[in-house]
C-alpha positions, 0 to 999 in steps of 0.5 A, spaced: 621 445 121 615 447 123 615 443 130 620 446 131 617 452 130 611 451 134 615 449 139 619 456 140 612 459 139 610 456 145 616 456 148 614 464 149 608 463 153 614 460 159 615 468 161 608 469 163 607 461 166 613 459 169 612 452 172 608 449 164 612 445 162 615 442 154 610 436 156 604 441 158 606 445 151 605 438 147 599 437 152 596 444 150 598 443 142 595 437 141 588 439 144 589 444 139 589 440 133 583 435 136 579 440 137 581 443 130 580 436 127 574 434 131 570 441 130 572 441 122 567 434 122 562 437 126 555 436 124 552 437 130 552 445 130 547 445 124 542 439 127 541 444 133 541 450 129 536 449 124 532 446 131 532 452 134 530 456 128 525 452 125 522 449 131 522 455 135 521 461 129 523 468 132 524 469 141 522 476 142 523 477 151 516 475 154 514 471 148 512 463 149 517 462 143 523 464 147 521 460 153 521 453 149 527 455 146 529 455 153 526 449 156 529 445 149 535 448 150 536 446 158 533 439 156 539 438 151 544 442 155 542 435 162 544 430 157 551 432 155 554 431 162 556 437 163 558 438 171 552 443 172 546 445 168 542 452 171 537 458 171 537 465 173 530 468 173 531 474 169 524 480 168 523 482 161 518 486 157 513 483 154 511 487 147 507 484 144 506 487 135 499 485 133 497 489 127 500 493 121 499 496 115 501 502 111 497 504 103 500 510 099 494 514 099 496 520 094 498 521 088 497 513 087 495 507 091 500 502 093 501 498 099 506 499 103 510 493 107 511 497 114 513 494 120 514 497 127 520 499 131 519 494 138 516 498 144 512 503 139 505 505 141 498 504 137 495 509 132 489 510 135 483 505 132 481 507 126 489 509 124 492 515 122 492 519 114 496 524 114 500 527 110 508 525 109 514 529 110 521 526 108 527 528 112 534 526 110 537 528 117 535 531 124 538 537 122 533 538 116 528 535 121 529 541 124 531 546 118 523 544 116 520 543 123 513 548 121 512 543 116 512 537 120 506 539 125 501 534 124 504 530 118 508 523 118 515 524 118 519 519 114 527 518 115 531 517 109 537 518 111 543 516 108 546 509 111 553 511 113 554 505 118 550 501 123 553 505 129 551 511 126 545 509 122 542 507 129 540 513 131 535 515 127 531 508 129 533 510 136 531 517 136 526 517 131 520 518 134 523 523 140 526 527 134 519 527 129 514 528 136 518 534 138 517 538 132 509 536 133 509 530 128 504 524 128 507 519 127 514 517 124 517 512 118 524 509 117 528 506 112 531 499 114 538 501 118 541 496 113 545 498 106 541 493 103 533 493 103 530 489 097 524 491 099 524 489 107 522 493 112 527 491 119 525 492 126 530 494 132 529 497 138 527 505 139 526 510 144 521 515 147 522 521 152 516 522 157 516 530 155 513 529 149 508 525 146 509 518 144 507 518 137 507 510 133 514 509 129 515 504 124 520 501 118 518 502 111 523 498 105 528 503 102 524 503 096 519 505 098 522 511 102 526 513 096 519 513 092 516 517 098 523 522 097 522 523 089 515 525 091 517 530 094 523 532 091 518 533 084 514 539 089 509 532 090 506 532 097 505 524 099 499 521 103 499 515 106 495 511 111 497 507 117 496 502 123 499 499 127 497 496 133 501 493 139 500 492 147 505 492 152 504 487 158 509 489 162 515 485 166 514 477 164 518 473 168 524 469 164 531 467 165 538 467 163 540 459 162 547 457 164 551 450 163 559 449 166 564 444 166 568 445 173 576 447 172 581 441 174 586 446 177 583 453 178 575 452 179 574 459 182 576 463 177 571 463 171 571 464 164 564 466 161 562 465 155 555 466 151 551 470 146 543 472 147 538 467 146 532 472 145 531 475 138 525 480 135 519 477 133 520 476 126 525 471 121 528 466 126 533 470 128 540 466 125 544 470 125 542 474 130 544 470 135 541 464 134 548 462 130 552 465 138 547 460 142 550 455 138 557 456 137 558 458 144 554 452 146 557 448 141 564 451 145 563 448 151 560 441 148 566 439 144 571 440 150 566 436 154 566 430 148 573 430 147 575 429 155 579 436 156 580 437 163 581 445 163 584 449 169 580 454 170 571 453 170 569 454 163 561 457 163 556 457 158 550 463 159 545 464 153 542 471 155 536 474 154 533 480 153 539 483 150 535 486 144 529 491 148 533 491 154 540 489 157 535 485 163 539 478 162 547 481 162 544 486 168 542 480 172 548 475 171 552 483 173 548 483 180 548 474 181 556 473 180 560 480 179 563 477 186 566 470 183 573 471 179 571 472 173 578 472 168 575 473 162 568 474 159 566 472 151 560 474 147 558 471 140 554 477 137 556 479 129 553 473 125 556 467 123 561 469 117 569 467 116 572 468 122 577 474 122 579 476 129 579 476 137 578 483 140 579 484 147 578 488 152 582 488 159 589 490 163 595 491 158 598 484 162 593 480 160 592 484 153 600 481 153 597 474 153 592 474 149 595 477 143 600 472 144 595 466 142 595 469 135 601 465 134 597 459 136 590 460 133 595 462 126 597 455 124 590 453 125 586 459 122 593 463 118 588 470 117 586 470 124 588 477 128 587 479 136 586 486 137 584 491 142 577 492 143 572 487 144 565 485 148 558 485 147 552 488 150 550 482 155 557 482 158 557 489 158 555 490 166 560 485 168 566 489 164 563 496 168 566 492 174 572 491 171 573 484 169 576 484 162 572 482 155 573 479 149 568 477 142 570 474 135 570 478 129 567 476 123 568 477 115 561 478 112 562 481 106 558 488 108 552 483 108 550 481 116 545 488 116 542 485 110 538 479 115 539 484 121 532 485 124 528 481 118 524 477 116 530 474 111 534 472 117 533 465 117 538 459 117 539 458 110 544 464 110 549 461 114 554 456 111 556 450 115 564 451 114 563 459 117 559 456 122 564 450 124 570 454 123 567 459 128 566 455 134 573 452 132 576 459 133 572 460 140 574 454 143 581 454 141 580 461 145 576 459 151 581 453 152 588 458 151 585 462 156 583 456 161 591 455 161 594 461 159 591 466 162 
C-alpha cells in the first residue's frame, strides 16, 4: 500500500514536468532514501564541526581566526572532488575588542561581567564613573531624558522576541547619546541569561556623539533596577577599550558540482562562516557551514548526477555587515539562479522549509512536502523564507528559501555568548538537518 502511495504523490509532479517518467520518479525516490539512509549514519559532520570550532575558536570579520577557517575549509573542500572549488575576495571591517570591565561602585562593590556591543567605541583611558539610569524602554528614556545627562543609561527592557528585542541593541547607544548619556548598558537580547553577557552588532548616528555601548547579565540589570526602584541611585565604573582597523581583505569561498542537464541554472546554498568573537559560534553558523557543506558532500559521495549546478557559498561578514552576501550580489545576480537557500537559526529538530518566490514556483515546492513527509512526518514547507547573506540576490528577484528549526525557546540562550559551543548541539539534529537540506536541494535540482 504505501508504494502505491508514494507512487501517486509522485505522480503529482507530471503537471509541473511533463517529460519525467515513472523511471525518473523511481530514480528520484531512490536517491531519497539513500541519501536518508547514508545521512542518518553520518559522522563526518560532527568530525568537522567540532574541527572548526575548536580548532578555529570564534571568527569575527577581519580576525586571523576566520582566515584559518577559511584556508581549513578550502583545503578540505579540493580533496572531495567537487568540479570546482573557489574565492571571491570580499572587504570586511576588522573591529577588534581589547578590554573590558565593569564594578558596581555604590551602594556596594560587586564586579560586573560586561562585554561590548561590536563596533562600540572606547571609554576614554582612565574609564568612566558615573552614576546609572535604569530605563525599560525608549519611551521612558525619553519620559526621563533630564535625568539622563551625564549618567550611564542601562537598558532593561523586557524580552518580547528577538526581532523586536533587537532594537534596543541596535539603537542603543543613538537613543541614550541623544538625551546627553555617557555611555549605555544593555541586558542580553536572549530570554535567558544566566548570568552571561551577549554581543551583536549596534549602531551609531554621525549627529550625535559616539558613546561606548556594552551588555550587562540580566542579573545584574535586574539588580541595578531594584536599586533604583528602592529610591537607590547605582555607581558603576566602566572601561572598554576597542580599535577599529578599517577594511581587511577576506573572501567568500564557494564549492560546486556542475549540473548534468541544466548546468546554467544554479542552486545556491550556504550559511556565514563569520561569528563574533566569543564562544565558537556553533550554532551561529558554525552548524549552517557544515550542514550546507555536508549537503553538497553527501550528493557528491553517493554519485547523484543533478540536473541543475548545485553551489555551496560559506559567507562572510554577515554578523557586523552584509559585505559577503553583497559581493556574491555584485559577481552573479546575472547567472540563473533558480533558487537561494540559507542555514542560519541553529541546529535543533527540523521543523520546516519557508520560501519565498513567484506563486508557480511556490506551487512546486510546496508539493515537496509530500516527498520529505515520508522521511520526516513533521516537516512543513511554508511561505517565507531567506536569510540575510542571500538577501541582495532575493532584492534582484530571485526566490529564496531557509529551513526551520524546533529549538525549544532555546537558541537565543547561546546566540552571541561565550556558551555558544559545540556541546549544545546534538549529533541526530545535526544530521537530520543536513538530511532534510539535501533532500531539498535535490528536489529542487530536479523538480523546479
Amino acid at each position: 500500500m504505501m508504494r502505491i502511495i508514494l507512487a501517486l504523490v509522485f505522480l503529482l509532479f507530471l503537471d509541473f514536468e511533463p517529460s519525467l517518467t515513472r523511471g525518473g520518479i523511481d530514480i528520484i525516490y531512490s536517491n531519497l532514501k539513500r541519501i536518508y539512509n547514508h545521512g542518518i549514519k553520518n559522522e563526518t559532520s560532527w568530525r568537522k564541526l567540532v574541527s572548526l570550532c575548536d580548532d578555529f575558536g570564534p571568527r569575527l570579520s577581519g580576525s586571523e581566526n576566520l582566515e584559518n577557517a577559511l584556508d581549513w575549509i578550502e583545503s578540505v573542500l579540493k580533496t572531495e572532488g567537487f568540479d570546482s572549488v573557489w574565492s571571491e575576495e570580499v572587504l570586511v571591517p576588522k573591529w577588534v575588542r581589547i578590554y573590558e570591565d565593569c564594578e558596581l561602585i555604590y551602594p556596594r562593590r560587586k564586579v560586573l561581567p560586561v562585554m561590548a556591543f561590536g563596533g562600540s567605541v572606547s571609554t576614554p583611558s582612565n574609564g568612566i564613573f558615573a552614576e546609572v539610569l535604569v530605563v525599560k524602554s525608549f519611551d521612558e528614556l525619553l519620559q526621563k531624558k533630564e535625568l539622563a545627562k551625564g549618567k550611564i543609561v542601562v537598558y532593561n527592557p523586557p524580552y518580547e522576541g528577538y526581532g523586536k528585542t533587537v532594537q534596543y541593541r541596535w539603537l542603543g547607544a543613538i537613543r541614550a547619546a541623544e538625551v546627553g548619556a555617557i555611555a549605555a548598558l544593555c541586558r542580553p537580547i536572549s530570554p535567558l541569561s544566566l548570568n552571561n553577557p551577549h554581543t551583536g552588532v549596534m549602531s551609531y548616528n554621525d549627529t550625535v556623539p559616539k558613546i561606548p555601548f556594552a551588555s550587562l547579565t540580566e542579573e545584574d540589570v535586574l539588580l541595578l533596577q531594584r536599586f533604583q526602584d528602592r529610591g537607590i541611585t547605582p555607581k558603576i565604573y566602566l572601561k572598554i577599550e576597542t580599535r577599529h582597523d578599517g577594511l581587511f581583505p577576506s573572501r567568500n569561498l564557494i564549492a560546486q558540482i556542475n549540473g548534468s542537464v541544466l548546468p546554467n541554472e544554479i542552486i545556491a546554498f550556504g550559511g556565514h562562516l563569520d561569528s563574533w568573537d566569543v564562544g565558537s559560534g556553533a550554532h551561529d553558523d558554525a552548524g549552517g557551514c557544515i550542514i550546507t557543506w555536508e549537503s553538497l558532500r553527501l550528493i557528491k559521495e553517493l554519485n547523484i548526477k543533478p540536473k541543475r549546478t548545485l553551489r555551496l557559498v560559506f559567507w562572510v561578514n554577515e554578523e557586523n555587515g552584509l559585505a559577503g552576501g553583497e559581493k556574491y550580489a555584485e559577481l552573479h545576480k546575472s547567472e540563473p539562479h533558480t533558487l537561494l537557500l540559507e542555514f542560519d537559526v541553529g541546529v535543533f529538530p527540523p521543523k520546516g522549509i519557508g520560501f519565498t518566490g513567484p506563486d508557480t514556483t511556490w506551487t512546486k515546492v510546496k508539493s515537496f512536502e509530500k516527498y520529505i513527509q515520508d522521511f520526516y512526518p513533521n516537516v512543513v514547507v511554508f511561505k517565507g523564507g531567506g536569510g540575510v547573506d542571500i538577501s541582495p540576490m532575493m532584492r534582484e528577484g530571485y526566490p529564496g528559501a531557509s529551513i526551520s528549526t524546533d529549538d525549544g525557546g532555546k537558541y537565543f540562550w547561546f546566540h552571541h555568548s561565550h556558551k555558544d559551543t559545540p556541546d549544545k548541539i546534538d549529533l541526530k539534529n545535526l544530521n537530520d538537518c543536513i538530511n532534510l537540506t539535501v533532500m531539498f536541494i535535490y528536489l529542487c535540482s530536479e523538480l523546479l
